[in-house]
C-alpha positions in Angstrom: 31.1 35.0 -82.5 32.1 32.2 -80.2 29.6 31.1 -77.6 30.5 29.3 -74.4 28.0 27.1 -72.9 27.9 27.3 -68.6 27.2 24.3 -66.7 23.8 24.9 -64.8 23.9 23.7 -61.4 21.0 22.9 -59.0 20.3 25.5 -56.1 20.8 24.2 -51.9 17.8 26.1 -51.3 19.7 29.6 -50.7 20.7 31.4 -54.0 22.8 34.1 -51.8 24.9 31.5 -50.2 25.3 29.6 -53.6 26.2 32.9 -54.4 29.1 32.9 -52.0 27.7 36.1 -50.1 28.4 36.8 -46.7 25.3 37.5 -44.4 22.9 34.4 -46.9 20.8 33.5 -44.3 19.7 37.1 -43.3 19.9 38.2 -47.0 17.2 35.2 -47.2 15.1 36.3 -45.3 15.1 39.6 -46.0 14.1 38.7 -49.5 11.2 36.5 -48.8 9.8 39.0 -46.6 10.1 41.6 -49.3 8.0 39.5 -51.5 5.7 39.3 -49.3 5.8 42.9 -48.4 5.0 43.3 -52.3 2.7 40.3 -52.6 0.2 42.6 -50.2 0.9 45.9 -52.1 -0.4 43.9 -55.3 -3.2 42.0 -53.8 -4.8 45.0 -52.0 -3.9 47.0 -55.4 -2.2 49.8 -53.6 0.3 52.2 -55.0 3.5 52.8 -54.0 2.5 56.4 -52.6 -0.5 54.3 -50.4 1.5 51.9 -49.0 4.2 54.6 -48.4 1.8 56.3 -46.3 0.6 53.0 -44.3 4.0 52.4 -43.4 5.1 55.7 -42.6 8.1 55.7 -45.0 8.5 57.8 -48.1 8.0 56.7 -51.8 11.4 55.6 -53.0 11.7 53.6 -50.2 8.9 51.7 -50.8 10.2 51.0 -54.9 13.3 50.1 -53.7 11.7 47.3 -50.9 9.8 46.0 -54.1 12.8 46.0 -56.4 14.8 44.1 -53.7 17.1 46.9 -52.9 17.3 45.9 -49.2 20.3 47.1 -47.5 18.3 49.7 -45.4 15.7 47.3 -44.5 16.2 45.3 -40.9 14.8 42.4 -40.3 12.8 43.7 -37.9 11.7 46.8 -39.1 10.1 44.6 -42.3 8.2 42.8 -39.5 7.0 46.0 -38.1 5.3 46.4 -41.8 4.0 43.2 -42.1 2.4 44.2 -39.0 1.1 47.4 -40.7 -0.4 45.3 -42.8 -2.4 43.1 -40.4 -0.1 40.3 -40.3 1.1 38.5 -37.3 4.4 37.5 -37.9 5.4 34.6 -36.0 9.1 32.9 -35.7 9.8 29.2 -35.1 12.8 28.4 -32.9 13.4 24.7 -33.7 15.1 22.6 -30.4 16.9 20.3 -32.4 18.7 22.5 -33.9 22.2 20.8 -35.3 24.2 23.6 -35.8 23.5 24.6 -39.5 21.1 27.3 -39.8 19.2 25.8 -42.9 15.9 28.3 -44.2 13.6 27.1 -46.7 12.6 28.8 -49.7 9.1 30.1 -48.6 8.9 32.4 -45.7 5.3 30.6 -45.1 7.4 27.5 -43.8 9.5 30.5 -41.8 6.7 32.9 -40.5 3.4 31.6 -40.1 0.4 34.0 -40.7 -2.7 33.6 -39.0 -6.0 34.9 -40.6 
């Protein structure tokens, strides 16, 4: 069996655009708010059914937010269930912007939470 070795190559800080997807940034974004979607499931041990309920959606639809199947999940609509959750979502409009929409791996940086 030959084996060929792949060069590794260092992230820019958005795997779906290194990826070559279309949509990165919102696919981004998406994902980090998943995570932490599914960071609070864990932490307040919930199950899937619970958290189902909370958010008014059915089961499957919450395994498929945690197994970051997210194609039927807005932006907006995942900021609805942070807000379920108790969590003020907040989002920073930078003024010197430059033209490049550049997101940084932790939605914290993105989205502040207040306690």
């Amino acid at each position: 069996m030959t084996q060929e070795i792949m060069g590794v190559q260092a992230s820019k800080g958005n795997v779906f655009a290194d990826l070559g997807l279309d949509n990165s940034d919102e696919l981004l974004v998406k994902a980090e708010l998943a995570r932490k979607i599914s960071n609070i499931i864990t932490q307040q041990q919930m199950t899937q059914a619970e958290a189902a309920k909370l958010l008014e959606i059915d089961q499957p639809k919450i395994s498929a937010l945690i197994n970051g199947q997210l194609a039927g999940f807005s932006i907006m609509r995942l900021f609805r269930f942070l807000n379920a959750f108790d969590q003020d979502v907040e989002m920073v409009i930078d003024t010197g912007f430059t033209g490049e929409l550049c997101l940084p791996l932790e939605a914290d940086r993105l989205l502040h939470q207040r306690s």
